[in-house]
C-alpha positions in Angstrom: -13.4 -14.8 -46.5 -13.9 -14.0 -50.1 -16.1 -11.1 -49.3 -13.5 -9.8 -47.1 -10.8 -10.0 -49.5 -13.0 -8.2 -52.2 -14.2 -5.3 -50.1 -10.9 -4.8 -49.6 -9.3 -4.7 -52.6 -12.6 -2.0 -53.3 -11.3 0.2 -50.4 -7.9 0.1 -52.0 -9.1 1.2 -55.3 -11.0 3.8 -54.0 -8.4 5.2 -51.5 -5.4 4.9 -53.8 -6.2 8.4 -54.8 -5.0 9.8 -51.3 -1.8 8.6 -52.7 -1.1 10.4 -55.4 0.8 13.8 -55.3 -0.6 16.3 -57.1 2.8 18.1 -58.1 4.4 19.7 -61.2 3.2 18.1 -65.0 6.2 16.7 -64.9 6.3 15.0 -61.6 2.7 13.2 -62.5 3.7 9.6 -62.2 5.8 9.9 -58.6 3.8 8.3 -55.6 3.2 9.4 -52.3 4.9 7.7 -49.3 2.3 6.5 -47.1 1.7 8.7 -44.4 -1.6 8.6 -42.4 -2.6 6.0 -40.3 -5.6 5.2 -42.8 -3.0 5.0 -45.9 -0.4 3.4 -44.0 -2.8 0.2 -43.3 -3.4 0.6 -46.9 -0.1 0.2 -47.6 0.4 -2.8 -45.2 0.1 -6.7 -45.6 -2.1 -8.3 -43.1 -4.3 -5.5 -43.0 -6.6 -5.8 -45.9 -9.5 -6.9 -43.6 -9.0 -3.6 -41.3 -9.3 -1.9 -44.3 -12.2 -3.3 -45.4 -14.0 -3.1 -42.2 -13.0 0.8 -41.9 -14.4 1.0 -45.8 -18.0 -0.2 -44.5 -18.1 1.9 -41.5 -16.9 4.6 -42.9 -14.2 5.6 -40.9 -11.6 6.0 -43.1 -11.8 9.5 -43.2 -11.8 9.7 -39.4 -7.9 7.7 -39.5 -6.7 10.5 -42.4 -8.0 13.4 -40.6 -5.2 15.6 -38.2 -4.5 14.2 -35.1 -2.4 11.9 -32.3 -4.0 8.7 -32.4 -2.9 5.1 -31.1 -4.6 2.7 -33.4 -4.5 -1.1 -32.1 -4.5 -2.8 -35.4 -6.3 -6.8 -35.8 -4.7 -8.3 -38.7 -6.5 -10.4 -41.1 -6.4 -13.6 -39.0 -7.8 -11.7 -36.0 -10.7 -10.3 -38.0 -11.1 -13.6 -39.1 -11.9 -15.3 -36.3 -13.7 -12.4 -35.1 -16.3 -13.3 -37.5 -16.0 -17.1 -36.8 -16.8 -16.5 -32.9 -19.6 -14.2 -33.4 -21.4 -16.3 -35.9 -20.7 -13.9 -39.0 -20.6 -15.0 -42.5 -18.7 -12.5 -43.3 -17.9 -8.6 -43.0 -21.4 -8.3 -44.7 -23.5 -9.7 -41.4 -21.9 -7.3 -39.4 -24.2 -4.5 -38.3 -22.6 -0.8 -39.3 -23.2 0.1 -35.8 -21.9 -2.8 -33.9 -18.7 -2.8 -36.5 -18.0 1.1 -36.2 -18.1 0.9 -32.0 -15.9 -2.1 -32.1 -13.4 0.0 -34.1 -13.4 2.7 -32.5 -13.2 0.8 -29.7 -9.1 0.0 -31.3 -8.5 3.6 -31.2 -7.5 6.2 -28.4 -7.3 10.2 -28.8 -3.8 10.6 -28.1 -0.1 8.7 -29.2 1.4 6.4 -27.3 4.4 5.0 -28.8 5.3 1.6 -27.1 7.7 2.8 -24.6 4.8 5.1 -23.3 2.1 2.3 -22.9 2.2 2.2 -19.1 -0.4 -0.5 -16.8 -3.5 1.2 -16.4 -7.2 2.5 -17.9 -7.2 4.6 -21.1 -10.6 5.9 -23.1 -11.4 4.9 -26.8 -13.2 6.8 -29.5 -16.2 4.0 -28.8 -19.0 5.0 -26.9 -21.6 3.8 -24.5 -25.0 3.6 -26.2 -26.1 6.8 -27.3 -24.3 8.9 -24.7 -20.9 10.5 -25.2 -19.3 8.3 -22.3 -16.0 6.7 -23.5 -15.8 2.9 -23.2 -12.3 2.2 -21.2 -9.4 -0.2 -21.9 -7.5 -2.1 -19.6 -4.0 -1.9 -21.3 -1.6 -4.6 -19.3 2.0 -4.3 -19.8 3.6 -6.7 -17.3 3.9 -9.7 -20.2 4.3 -7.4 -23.4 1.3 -5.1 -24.2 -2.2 -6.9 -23.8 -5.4 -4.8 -24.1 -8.4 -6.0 -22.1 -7.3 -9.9 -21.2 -7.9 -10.8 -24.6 -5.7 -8.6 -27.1 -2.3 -8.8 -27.4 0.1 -6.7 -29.2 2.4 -8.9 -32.0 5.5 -6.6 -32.1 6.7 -3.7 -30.1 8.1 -1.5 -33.1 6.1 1.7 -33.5 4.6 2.6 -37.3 4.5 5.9 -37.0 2.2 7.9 -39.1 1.9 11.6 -39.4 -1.6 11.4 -37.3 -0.8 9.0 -34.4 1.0 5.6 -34.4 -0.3 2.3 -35.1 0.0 -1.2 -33.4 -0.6 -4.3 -34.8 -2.4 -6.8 -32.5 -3.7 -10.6 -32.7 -7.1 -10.6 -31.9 -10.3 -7.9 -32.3 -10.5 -5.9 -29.4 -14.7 -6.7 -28.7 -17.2 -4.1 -26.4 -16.1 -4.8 -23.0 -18.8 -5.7 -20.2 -18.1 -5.4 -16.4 -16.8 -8.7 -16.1 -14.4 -8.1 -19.0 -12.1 -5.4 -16.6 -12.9 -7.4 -13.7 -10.9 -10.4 -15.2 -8.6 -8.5 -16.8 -7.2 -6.2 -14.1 -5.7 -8.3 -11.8 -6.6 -5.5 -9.4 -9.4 -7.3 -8.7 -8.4 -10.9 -8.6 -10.0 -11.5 -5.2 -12.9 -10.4 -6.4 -13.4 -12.4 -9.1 -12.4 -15.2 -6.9 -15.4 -14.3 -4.8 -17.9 -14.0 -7.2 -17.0 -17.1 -9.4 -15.0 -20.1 -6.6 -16.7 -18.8 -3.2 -20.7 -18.0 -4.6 -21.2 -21.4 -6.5 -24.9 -21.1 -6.1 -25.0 -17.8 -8.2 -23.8 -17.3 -11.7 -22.8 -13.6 -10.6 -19.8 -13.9 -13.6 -23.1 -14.9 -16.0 -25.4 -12.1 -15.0 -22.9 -9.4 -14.7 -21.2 -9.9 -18.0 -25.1 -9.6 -19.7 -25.7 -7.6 -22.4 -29.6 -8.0 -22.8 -32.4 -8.1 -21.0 -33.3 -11.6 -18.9 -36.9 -11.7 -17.8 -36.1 -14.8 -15.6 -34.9 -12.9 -12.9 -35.3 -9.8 -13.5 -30.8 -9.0 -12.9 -31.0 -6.7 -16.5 -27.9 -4.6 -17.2 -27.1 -1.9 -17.1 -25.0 -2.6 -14.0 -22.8 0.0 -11.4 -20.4 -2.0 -9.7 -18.5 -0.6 -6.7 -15.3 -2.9 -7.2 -13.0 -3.4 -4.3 -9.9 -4.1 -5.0 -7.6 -6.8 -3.5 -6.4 -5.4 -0.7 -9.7 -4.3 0.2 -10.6 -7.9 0.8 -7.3 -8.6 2.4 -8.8 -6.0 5.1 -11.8 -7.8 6.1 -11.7 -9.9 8.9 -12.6 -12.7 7.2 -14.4 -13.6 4.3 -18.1 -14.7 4.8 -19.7 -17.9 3.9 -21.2 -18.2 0.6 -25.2 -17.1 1.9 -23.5 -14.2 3.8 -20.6 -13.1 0.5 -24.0 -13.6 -1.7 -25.8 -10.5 0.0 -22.5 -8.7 0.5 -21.3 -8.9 -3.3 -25.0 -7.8 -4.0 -24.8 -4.8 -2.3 -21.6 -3.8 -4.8 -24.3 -3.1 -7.6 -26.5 -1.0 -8.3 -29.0 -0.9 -11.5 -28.0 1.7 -14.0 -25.1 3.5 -15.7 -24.4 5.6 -12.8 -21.4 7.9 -14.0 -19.5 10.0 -11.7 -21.2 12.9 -13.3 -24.9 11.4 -12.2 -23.7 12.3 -8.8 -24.9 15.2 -6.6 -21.8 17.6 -6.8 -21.1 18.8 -2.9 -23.9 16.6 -1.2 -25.0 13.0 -1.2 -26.6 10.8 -4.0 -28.4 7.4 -2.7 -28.5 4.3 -4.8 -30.2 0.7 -3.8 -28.3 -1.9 -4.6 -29.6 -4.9 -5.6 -29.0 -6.4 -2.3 -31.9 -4.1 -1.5 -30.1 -1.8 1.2 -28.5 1.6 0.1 -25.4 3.1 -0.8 -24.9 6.7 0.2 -22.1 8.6 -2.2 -20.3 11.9 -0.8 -18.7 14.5 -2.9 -16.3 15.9 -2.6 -14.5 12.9 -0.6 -11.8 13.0 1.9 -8.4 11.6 2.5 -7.1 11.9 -1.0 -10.6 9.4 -2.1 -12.6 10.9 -5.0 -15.9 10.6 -3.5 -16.6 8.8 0.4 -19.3 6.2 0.6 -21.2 4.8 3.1 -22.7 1.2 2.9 -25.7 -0.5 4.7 -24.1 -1.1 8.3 -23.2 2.8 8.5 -19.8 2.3 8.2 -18.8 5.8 6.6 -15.3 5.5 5.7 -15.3 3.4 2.0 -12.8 5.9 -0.2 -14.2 5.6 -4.0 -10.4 6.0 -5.4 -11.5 5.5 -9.2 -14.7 6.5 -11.1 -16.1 5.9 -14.5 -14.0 2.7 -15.8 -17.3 2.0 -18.7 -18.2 -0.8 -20.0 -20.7 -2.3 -22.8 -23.2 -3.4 -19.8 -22.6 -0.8 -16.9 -19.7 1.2 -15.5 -17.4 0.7 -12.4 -16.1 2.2 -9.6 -13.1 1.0 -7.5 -13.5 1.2 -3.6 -10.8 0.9 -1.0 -12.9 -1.1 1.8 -15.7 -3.7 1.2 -19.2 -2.6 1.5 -21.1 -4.3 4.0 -25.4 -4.4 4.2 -26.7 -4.5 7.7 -27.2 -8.3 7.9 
């Protein structure tokens, strides 16, 4: 990590300057309390890496600019083994592009001090592709604050900074794929059970969590998945038998980055799954559902309740009935 520990100490010479106050002749040696998110992880053991990283993407601008920001913080070990997992040398191998959307993907455009953190989906500042469609985080806060299944946060004192507040977590926070939320939001437990346990015979958790194009069978992300949630499954009847649950989870997704705002406004949008029936999306919905749906067998009354929870690989949509092709 030598490289690491030298960019850094580069960044600090180089942004030490924000520091000093530019006051009377007399007041030229006083120091400037840290005070922006960038210069308080400046300022902060444990996060010379983060520095660093911020240094080559050039974002350090962006964490001393106005603001309310909630910056989830990897300290050094966390970048560390960042590197280690993805095969990088060192901060060097990283891509600017892949290492600027997987720190923005730490940030979120509005403070939220620890007490504020509530269970739910929030949007970074990292984007899908080349689009202007916020990736989402899962943020968890039934066992402390964990961010996605895989990041948790170390301490529950806020550092406030005069942009936004900052929380220091154990483990980079990387692009999410479908499979990511699905795993992590226990919302959709069942699901995951049924796509993993109940389809042995398909790798749905492989395919959907895909990030490039496979030519073997032709399953390339993008992906829309229609999720149903727990109870959802709890309203079926029964659960089908593996050929059967095969088709039906099939007919959840749909090829493409279908956001809400890809849909006809007042009027219906249709979209083939890859079951190979279609899915027929109303708007406006009714019954307090953003949007109705209608799946393969006719039935009309599947409530789309949330839209536009976006991943690396494909975006979902939470449903309140499970879909059903006419098999």
């Amino acid at each position: 990590m030598k490289k690491l520990n030298v960019i850094a100490k580069i960044g600090l010479i180089v942004f030490m300057s924000i520091f000093t106050l530019s006051c009377d002749d007399d007041d030229d040696d006083m120091v400037k309390t840290p005070e922006t998110i960038a210069e308080i992880a400046i300022a902060t053991p444990g996060l010379e890496n983060l520095v660093a990283a911020l240094s080559k993407a050039g974002l350090v601008d962006v964490m001393n600019n106005p603001g309310n920001y909630t910056v989830f913080a990897p300290t050094n070990t966390a970048f560390e083994t960042f590197l280690e997992v993805n095969n990088f040398d060192s901060l060097d191998d990283v891509p600017v592009d892949v290492l600027t959307q997987v720190l923005l993907n730490h940030v979120i455009a509005k403070e939220l001090p620890a007490e504020s953190i509530i269970t739910g989906y929030e949007n970074t500042l990292a984007t899908y592709g080349s689009t202007d469609s916020k990736l989402s985080i899962y943020i968890n806060t039934s066992n402390g604050i964990t961010l996605n299944g895989v990041s948790k946060v170390t301490t529950t004192n806020n550092v406030m900074a005069t942009n936004g507040v900052i929380h220091v977590v154990d483990a980079v926070i990387g692009i999410p794929t479908v499979v990511t939320f699905a795993t992590a939001d226990p919302t959709f437990s069942t699901l995951v059970t049924a796509l993993t346990t109940l389809t042995p015979e398909t790798p749905f958790a492989t395919i959907l969590a895909r990030t490039n194009t496979n030519s073997s069978d032709g399953l390339n992300p993008p992906f829309t998945v229609f999720a149903p949630t727990n109870t959802a499954f709890e309203n079926l009847e029964a659960v089908p038998g593996e050929s059967v649950l095969t088709q039906v989870l099939l007919h959840h997704v749909v090829s493409g980055n279908i956001t809400s705002s890809a849909l006809t406004p007042n009027g219906n949008t249709t979209a083939t799954t890859l079951q190979g029936e279609n899915l027929i999306i109303t708007l406006p919905g009714t019954n307090g559902n953003i949007a109705n749906m209608t799946d393969g067998s006719g039935s009309s009354d599947i409530g789309i309740i949330k839209v536009d929870v976006q991943a690396g690989n494909g975006v979902i949509h939470v449903i309140n009935k499970v879909a059903i092709p006419a098999l």
